[in-house]
C-alpha positions as CSV (number, residue, x, y, z in Angstrom):
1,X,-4.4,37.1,27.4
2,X,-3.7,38.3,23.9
3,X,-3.9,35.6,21.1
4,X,0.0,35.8,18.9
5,X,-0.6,37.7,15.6
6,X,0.0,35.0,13.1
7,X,0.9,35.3,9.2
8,X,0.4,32.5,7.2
9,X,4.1,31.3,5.7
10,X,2.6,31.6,2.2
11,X,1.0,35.0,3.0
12,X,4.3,36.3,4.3
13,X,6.7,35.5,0.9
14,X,3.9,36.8,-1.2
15,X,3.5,39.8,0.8
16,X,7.5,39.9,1.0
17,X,7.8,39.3,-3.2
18,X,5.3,41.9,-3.7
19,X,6.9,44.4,-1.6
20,X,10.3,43.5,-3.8
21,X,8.7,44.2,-7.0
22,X,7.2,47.6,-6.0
23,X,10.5,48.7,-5.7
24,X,12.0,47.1,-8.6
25,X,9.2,48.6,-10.5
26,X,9.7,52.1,-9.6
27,X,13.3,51.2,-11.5
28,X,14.4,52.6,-14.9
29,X,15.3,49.9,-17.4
30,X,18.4,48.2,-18.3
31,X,18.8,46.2,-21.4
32,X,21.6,43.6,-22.6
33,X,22.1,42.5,-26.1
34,X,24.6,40.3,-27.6
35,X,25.9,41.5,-30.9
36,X,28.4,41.3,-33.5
37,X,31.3,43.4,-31.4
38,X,30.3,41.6,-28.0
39,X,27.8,42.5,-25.2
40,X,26.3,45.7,-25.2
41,X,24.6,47.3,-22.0
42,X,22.0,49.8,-22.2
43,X,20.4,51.5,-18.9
44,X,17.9,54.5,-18.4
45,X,20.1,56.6,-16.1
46,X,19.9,60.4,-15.6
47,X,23.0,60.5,-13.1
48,X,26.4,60.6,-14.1
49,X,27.8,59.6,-11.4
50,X,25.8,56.8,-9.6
51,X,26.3,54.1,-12.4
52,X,23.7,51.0,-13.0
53,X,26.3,49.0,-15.6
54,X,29.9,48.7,-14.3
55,X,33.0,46.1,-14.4
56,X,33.4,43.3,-12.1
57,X,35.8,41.2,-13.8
58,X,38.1,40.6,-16.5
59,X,35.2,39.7,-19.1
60,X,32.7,40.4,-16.8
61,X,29.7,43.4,-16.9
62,X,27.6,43.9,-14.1
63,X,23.8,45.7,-14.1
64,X,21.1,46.3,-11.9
65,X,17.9,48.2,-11.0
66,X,16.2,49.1,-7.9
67,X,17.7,50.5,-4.8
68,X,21.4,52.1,-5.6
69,X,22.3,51.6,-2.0
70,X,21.8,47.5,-2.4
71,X,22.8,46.9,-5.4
72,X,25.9,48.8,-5.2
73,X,26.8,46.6,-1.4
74,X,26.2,43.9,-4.2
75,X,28.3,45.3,-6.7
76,X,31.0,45.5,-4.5
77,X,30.7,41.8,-2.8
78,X,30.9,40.5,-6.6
79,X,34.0,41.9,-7.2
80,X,35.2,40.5,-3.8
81,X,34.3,37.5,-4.9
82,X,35.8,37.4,-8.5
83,X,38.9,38.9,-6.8
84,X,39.5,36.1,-4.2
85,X,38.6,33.4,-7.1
86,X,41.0,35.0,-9.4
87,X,43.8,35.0,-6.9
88,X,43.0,31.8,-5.2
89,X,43.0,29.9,-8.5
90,X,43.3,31.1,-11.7
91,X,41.4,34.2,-13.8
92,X,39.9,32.0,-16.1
93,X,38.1,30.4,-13.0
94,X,35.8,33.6,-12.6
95,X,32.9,33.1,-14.5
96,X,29.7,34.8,-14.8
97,X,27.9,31.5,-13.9
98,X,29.4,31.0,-10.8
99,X,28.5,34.7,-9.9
100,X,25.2,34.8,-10.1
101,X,25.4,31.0,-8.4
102,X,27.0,33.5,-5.2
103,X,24.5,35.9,-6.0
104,X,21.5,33.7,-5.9
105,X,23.0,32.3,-2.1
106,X,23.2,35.4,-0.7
107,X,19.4,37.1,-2.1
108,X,17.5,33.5,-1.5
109,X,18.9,33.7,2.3
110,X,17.9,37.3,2.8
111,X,14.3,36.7,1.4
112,X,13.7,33.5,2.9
113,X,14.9,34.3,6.1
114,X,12.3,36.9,7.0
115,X,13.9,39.0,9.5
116,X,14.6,41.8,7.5
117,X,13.1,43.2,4.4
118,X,13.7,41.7,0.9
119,X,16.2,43.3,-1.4
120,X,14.6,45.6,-3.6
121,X,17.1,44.7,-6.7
122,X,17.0,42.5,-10.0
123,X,20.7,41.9,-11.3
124,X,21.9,40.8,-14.5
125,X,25.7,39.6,-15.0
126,X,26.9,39.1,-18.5
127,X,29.9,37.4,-19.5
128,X,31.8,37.7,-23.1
129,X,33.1,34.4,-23.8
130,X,36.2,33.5,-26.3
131,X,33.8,32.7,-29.0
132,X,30.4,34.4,-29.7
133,X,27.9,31.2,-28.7
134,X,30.0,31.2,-25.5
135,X,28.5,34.6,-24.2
136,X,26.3,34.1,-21.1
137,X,23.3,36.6,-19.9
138,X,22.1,35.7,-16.1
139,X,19.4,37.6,-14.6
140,X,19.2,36.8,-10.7
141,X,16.1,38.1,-9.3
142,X,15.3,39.4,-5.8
143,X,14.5,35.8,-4.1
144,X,17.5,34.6,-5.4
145,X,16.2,32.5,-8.8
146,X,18.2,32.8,-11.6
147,X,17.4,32.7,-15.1
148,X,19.8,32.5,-18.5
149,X,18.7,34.9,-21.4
150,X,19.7,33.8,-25.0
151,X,20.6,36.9,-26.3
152,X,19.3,39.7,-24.8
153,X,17.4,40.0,-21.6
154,X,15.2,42.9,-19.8
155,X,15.3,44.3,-16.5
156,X,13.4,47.2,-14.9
157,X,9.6,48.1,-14.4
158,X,8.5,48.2,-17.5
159,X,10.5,45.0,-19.5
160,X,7.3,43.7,-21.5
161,X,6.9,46.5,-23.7
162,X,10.4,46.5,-24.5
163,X,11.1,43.0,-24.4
164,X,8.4,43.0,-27.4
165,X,10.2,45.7,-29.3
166,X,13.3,44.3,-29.1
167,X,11.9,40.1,-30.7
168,X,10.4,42.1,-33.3
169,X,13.5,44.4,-34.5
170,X,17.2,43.5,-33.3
171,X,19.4,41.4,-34.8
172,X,22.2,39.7,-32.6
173,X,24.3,39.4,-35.7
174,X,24.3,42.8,-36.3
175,X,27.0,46.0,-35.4
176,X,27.2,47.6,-32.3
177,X,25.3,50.9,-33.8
178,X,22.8,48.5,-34.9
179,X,22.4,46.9,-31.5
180,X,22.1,50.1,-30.1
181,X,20.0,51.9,-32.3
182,X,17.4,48.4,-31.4
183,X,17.9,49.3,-27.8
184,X,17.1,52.8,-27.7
185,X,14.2,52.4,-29.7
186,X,13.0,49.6,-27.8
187,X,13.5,51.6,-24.5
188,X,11.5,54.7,-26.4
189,X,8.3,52.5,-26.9
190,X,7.8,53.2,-22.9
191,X,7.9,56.7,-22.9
192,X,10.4,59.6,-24.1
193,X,14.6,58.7,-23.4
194,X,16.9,61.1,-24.2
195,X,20.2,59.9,-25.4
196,X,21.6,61.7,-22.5
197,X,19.5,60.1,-20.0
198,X,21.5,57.1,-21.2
199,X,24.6,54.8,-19.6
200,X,26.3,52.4,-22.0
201,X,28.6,50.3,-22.0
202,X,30.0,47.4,-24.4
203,X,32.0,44.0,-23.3
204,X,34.0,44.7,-26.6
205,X,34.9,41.5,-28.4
206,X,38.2,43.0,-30.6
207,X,39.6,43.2,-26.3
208,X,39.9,39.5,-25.4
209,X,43.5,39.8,-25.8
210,X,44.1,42.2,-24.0
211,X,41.9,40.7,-20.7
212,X,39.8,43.2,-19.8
213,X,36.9,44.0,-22.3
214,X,35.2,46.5,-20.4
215,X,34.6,49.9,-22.5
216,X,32.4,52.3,-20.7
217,X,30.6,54.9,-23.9
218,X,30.6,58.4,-23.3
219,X,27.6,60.8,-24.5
220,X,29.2,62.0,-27.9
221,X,30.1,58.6,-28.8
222,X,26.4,57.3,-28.0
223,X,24.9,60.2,-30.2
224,X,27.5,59.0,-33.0
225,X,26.3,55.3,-32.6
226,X,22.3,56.0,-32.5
227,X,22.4,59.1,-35.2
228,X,20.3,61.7,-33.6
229,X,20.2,63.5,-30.6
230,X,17.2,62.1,-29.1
């Protein structure tokens, strides 16, 4: 009779976490800086179609690397759930807290549980808040932790280099062409980017009264922004 092949618990999330971050790894970077004019999100993205940074609520960015097909199924679920919050109570309810919070539920769960494979995603959900020390960064990882940037956070393959780049030379005071000009040349200290490689998009601050705050950047205005034409 066959001895039962047995995996040490331990073994198995370490094996499972591992297997995660491979495929995060093999992800482009996405950056998000808080500035002067609101939140500004920055992501390595050749396509112009399949977006990384999009809108899930009325104040609300959403960005992600790794597999498209899973974070976009999360994508999606997040607006679901901002949607049914909005309706059910009020707009001001939806917060960027108590997405990731969902998030968090629904990536722990799936890695814990073991019967399928781990999402291969890290998130981050940003939220521009009535006054400038009430924006909120979350990064929500593939085991479902969660973590709250300051003001700016890194996700992606490569974040130390550009992590590094950004402490020594942005400013969150400063202008959106500023911020951006930080971010692409943080992004550049990993290799070559082309300013048409890039997605933008800014949670615009001079938009709060008008409720949605979401302003995707198209490739003219970026070049305009950054001054050259990378």
């Amino acid at each position: 009779m066959s001895m039962p092949f047995y995996v040490s618990p331990d073994q198995m999330m370490k094996d499972r976490a591992d297997f995660a971050r491979k495929g995060i790894a093999r992800g482009r970077s996405v950056i998000a800086l808080r500035c002067a004019d609101g939140i500004v999100l920055v992501a390595e993205n050749s396509s112009g179609s399949l977006h990384k940074i999009s809108e899930i609520y009325d104040r609300i960015g959403f960005a992600a690397v790794g597999r498209y097909n899973e974070f976009e199924a999360l994508r999606v679920q997040g607006i679901r759930y901002a949607d049914l919050r909005g309706y059910a109570y009020d707009r001001a309810d939806v917060s960027a807290r108590g997405l990731a919070n969902s998030y968090a539920q629904l990536l722990g769960t799936s890695f814990s549980s073991g019967t399928d494979k781990p999402f291969e995603v890290q998130l981050c959900v940003a939220e521009l808040g009535a006054e400038p020390e009430l924006d909120r960064l979350f990064v929500i990882n593939f085991d479902g932790s969660v973590t709250q940037a300051d003001d700016f956070t890194v996700i992606g393959g490569r974040a130390e280099p550009i992590v590094e780049a950004l402490q020594n030379g942005y400013d969150v005071n400063g202008s959106l062409a500023e911020t951006l000009r930080a971010a692409v040349a943080a992004l550049r200290t990993g290799g070559d980017v082309s300013l048409g490689e890039l997605e933008v998009a800014l949670l615009d601050r001079s938009r709060l009264d008008r409720r949605r705050t979401f302003v995707r950047l198209d490739g003219p205005r970026i070049t305009e922004l950054v001054g050259d034409e990378g």
